[in-house]
N, C-alpha and C positions, 0 to 999 in steps of 0.2 A: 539528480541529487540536490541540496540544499546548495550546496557549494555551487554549482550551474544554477542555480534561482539566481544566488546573488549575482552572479558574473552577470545574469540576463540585467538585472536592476541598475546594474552600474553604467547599461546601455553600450553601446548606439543608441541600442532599439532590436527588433527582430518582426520579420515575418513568419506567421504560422499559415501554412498551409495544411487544411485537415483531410485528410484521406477518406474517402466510405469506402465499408466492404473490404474490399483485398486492398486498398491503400492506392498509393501514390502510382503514378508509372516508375520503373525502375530510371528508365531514361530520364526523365527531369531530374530526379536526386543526380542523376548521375551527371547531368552534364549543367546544373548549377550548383553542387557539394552542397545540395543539403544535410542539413543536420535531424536526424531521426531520434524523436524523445517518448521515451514510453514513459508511462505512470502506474502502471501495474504489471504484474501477470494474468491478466485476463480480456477477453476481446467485448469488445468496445464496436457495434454499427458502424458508426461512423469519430474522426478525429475531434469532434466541436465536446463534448464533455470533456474528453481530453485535454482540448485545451483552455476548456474554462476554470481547471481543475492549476495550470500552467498559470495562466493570464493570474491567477488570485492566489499563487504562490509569491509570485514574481510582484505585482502591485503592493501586496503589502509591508513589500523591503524599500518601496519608496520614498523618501523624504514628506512626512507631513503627514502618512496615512495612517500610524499608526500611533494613539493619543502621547506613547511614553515613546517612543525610539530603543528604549531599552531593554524595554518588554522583548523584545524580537530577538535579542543577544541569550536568551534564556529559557528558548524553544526546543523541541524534540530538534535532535541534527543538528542543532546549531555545536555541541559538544560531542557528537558523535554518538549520542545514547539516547534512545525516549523520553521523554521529559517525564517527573517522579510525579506521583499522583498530589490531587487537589484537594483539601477540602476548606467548607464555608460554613457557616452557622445554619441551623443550631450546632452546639455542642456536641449533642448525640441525636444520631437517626438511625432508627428502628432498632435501638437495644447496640449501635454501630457508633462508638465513640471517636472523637478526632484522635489521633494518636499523643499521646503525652508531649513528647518532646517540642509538636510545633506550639504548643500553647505555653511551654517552661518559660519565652521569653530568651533563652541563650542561641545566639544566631549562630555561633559554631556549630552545635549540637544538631540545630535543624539544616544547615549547611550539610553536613552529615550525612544525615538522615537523608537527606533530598536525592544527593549522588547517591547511596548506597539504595534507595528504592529504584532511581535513575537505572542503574546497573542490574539492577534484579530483575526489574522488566524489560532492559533488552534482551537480559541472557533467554527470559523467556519467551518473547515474541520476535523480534529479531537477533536472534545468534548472530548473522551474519555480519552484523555493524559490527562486532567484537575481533572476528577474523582480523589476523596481521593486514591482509588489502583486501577491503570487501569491496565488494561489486562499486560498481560505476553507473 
């Protein structure tokens, strides 16, 4: 989750060991408490995508990397909800105008606006960030 990105960021540091195939041996999890991190439901060759996928969740919440620092506070997870869609000039593409509100100028309204798309698109791609305790 986001929340374990940052914990990783805030360091020590961490070793990733990548698993191919059926993974690790049970025994070395077992008798160094590794910690086991998925990034999807779905199988994966080997661990090294997975954790390149890790290494550049995790790096971007470092100090320096990221040109605003602030930007990062205003991400999909960072508020528990997908982040609301984007758009850029032109005005209109293909007959597909920017929505009113963000070009009205009143930052409440597109504030708004932002959560309540925020919201509409979790309910419809992940429901389950909305659940009282979702997953882990």
């Amino acid at each position: 989750t986001q929340a374990r990105v940052r914990e990783l960021a805030a360091g020590p540091g961490a070793v990733i060991l990548c698993g191919r195939f059926e993974g690790v041996d049970q025994r070395v999890i077992d008798a160094r408490g590794l910690e086991e991190v998925s990034v999807g439901d779905f199988i994966l060759s080997g661990g090294e995508p997975a954790a390149l996928v890790l290494l550049d969740a995790v790096v971007r919440l470092l100090p320096g990397v990221m040109g605003n620092a602030v930007s990062g506070e205003e991400e999909s997870f960072e508020n528990g909800l997908l982040e609301h869609p984007h758009y850029t000039r032109p005005q209109e593409f293909e007959g597909r105008p920017i929505p009113d509100v963000l070009i009205s100028g009143n930052h409440r309204k597109i504030a708004e606006w932002r959560r309540a798309e925020a919201e509409k698109l979790t309910k419809e791609r992940r429901p389950d960030l909305l659940a009282d305790d979702p997953p882990r």
